[in-house]
Every structure is written in C-alpha cells, then in structure tokens.
C-alpha positions as CSV (number, residue, x, y, z in Angstrom):
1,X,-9.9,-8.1,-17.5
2,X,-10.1,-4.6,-15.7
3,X,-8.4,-1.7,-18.0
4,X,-8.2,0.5,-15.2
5,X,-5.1,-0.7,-13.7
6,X,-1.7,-1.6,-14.9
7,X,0.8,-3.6,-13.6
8,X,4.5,-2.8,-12.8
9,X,6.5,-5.5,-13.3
10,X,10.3,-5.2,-12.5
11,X,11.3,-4.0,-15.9
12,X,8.2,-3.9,-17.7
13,X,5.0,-2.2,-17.6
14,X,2.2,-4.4,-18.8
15,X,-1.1,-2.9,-19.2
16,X,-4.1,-5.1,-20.0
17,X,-5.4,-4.7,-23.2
18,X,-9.5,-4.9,-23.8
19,X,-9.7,-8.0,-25.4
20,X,-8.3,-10.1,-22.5
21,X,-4.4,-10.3,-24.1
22,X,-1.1,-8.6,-22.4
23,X,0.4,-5.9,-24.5
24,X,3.6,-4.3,-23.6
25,X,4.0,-0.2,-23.3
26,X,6.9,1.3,-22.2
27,X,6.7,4.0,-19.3
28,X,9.4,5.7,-17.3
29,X,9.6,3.4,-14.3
30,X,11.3,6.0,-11.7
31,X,8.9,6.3,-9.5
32,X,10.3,2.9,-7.8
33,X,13.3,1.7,-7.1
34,X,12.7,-1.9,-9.1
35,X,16.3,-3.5,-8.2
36,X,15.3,-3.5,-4.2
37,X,11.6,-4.6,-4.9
38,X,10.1,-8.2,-4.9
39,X,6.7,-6.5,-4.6
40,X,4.0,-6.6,-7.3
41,X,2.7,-2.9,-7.7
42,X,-0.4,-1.8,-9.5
43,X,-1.3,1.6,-10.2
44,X,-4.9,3.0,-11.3
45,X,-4.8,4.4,-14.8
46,X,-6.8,6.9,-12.9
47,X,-3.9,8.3,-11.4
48,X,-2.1,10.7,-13.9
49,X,1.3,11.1,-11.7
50,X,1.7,9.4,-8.4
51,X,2.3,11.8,-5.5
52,X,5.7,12.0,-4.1
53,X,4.1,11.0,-0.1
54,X,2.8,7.6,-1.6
55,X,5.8,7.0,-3.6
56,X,7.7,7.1,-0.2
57,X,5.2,5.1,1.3
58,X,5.0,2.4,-1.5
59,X,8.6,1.8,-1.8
60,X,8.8,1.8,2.3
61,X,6.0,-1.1,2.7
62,X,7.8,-2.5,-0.4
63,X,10.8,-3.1,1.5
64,X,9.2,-5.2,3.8
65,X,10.0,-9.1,3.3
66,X,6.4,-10.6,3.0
67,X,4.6,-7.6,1.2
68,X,4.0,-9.6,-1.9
69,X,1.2,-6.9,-3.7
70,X,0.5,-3.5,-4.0
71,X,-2.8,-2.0,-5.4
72,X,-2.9,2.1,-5.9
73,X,-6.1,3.8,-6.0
74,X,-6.6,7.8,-6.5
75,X,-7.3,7.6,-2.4
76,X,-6.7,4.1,-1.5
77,X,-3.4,1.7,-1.2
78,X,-3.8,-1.4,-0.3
79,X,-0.6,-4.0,0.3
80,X,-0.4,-7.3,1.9
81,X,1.9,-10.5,1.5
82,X,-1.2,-12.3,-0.3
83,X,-4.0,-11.6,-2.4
84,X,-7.8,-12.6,-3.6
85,X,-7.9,-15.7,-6.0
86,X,-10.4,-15.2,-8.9
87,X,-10.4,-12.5,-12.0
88,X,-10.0,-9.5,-9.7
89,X,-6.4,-9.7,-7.6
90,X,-6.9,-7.1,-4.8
91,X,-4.4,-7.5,-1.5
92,X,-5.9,-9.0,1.4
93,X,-6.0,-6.4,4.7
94,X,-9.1,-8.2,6.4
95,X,-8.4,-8.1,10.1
96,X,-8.3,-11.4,11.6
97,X,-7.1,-13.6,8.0
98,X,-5.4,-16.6,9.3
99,X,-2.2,-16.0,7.3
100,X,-2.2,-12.6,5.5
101,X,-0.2,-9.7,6.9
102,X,-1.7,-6.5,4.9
103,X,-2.9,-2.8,5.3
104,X,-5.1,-0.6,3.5
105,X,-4.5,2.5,3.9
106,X,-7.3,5.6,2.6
107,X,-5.2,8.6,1.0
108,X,-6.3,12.2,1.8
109,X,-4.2,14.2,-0.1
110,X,-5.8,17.4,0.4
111,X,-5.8,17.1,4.1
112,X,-2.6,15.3,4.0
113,X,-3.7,12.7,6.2
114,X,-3.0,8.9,5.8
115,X,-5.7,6.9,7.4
116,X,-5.1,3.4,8.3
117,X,-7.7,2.1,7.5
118,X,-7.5,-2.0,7.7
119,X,-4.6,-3.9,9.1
120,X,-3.6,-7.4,9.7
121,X,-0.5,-9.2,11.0
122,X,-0.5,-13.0,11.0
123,X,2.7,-12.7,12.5
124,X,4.0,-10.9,15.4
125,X,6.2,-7.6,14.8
126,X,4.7,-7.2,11.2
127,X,2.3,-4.6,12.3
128,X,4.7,-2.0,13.8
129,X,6.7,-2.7,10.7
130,X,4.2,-1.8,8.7
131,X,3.0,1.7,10.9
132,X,6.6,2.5,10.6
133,X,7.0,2.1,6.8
134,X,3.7,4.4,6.5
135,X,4.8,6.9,9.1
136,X,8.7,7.3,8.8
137,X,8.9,9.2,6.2
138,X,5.7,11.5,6.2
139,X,6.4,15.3,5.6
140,X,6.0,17.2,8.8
141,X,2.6,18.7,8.1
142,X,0.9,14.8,7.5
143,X,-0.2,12.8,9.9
144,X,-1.0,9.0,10.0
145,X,-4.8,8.7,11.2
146,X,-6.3,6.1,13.1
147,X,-10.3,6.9,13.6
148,X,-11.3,3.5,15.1
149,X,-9.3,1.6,17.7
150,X,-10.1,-1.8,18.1
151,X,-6.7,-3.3,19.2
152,X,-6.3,-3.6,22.8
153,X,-3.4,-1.3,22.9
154,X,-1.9,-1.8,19.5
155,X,-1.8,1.9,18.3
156,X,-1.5,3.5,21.9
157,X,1.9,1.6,21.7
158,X,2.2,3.4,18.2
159,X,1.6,6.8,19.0
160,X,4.5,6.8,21.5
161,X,6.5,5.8,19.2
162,X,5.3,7.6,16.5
163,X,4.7,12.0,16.8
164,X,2.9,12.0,13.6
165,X,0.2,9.4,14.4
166,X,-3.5,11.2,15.6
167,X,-6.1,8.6,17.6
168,X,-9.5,9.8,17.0
C-alpha cells in the first residue's frame, strides 16, 4: 500500500503502515468539521499543515451530498462521488464518466490561484454546486482559474455569477 497518504476517517486517523496492515495514530483532527462530513478525505503525508484556503475548500465540496472522496496533494485536490477500483483509490474527475460527478482542482498557492482543472457532472446542477463550493469562500486576492474552456457556455455562465473566476 502507498505510505504517502493517510486517511481521515470520522474519528480516526489511519495511516498505512509498510507492511500492508492498518495501524492507528492519533492526530488533532480540527482541520474538518467530522460531525457534518460523510466524505472520505486523504491527505499527502507530504503536506506538513494543510493551508487554511483548501481547508475551506475541502469542507465546502465536503458538504455536497454525492462527494463521496477526497484526495489532497501538495498542489492537487481531487474529489468526486466515486473512485478507481484496484490498489490505488484516486476520485474519478474524467470529463464525460457516465455516472461520476467530480473535480480536480491544481493548487497554486504562491500565486493564490485555484485552477479547475477537470470536472464532471453526471447530473445536472452538480457542476455549479461544485464552482461554488471552490469559489465562495476564496480570500479576496484568489481567484478560481479556468485556462481551457471546452463547455459550450458552462463557465461563461460561471463567471457572471462568480467575480473571482478568471477565463483564460
């Protein structure tokens, strides 16, 4: 199993251990808001202390009824309401799944920027759901980035709604 991520469970943090077992380590969990969650969130063990902006955005997307899993990267999120079968569980974003609503989302901290990056909505209404969980709560200096437009309208629609959101 990978030892580069660990998994939050609602009130247990279970990192896997090298020999394939599930050992138990406790951690301070505040950085989510468990008791409103029914998201599975994984966290890099690359990332030392998770930055306040994805916090917000985690616990937003979390809060959205078929987001299922959440995989953190140093400068990638990815969440979605299913994920990949086999050893290696990552959310599934692909545009055009059948079934799978999901975004990826590539994290530029430096330049606070949040780039969407893939996004899928098997269901109608999920996608602006999902702009808005990434968007609402975005200091003023971040923007949400889009840098290729493939959706017939899709993110025009967004950036009305949304002052934050830059079309490239």
């Amino acid at each position: 199993m990978r030892q580069d991520f660990i998994t939050l469970c609602p009130f247990i943090l279970l990192p896997f251990a090298a020999g394939g077992g599930i050992t138990m380590k406790s951690k301070p969990m505040e950085d989510f808001e468990m008791a409103e969650h029914k998201a599975k969130i994984t966290i890099s063990r690359k990332i030392k202390r998770l930055h306040p902006v994805v916090k917000n955005i985690v616990n937003n997307l979390a809060t959205i009824e078929p987001i299922r899993f959440i995989k953190i990267s140093p400068d990638f999120l990815q969440a979605s309401s299913e994920e990949t079968k086999g050893r290696i569980k990552t959310p599934i974003t692909k545009p055009g799944h059948p079934t799978a609503i999901g975004v990826a989302l590539i994290l530029d901290l430096d330049y606070k920027d949040i780039q969407f990056f893939e996004m899928n909505s098997a269901t109608k209404g999920y996608g602006g759901k999902m702009v808005e969980a990434v968007l609402k709560d975005l200091p003023k200096a971040w923007n949400g980035v889009v840098v290729m437009d493939w959706s017939d309208g899709f993110w025009d629609k967004m950036k009305i709604k949304h002052n934050n959101l830059v079309i490239f």
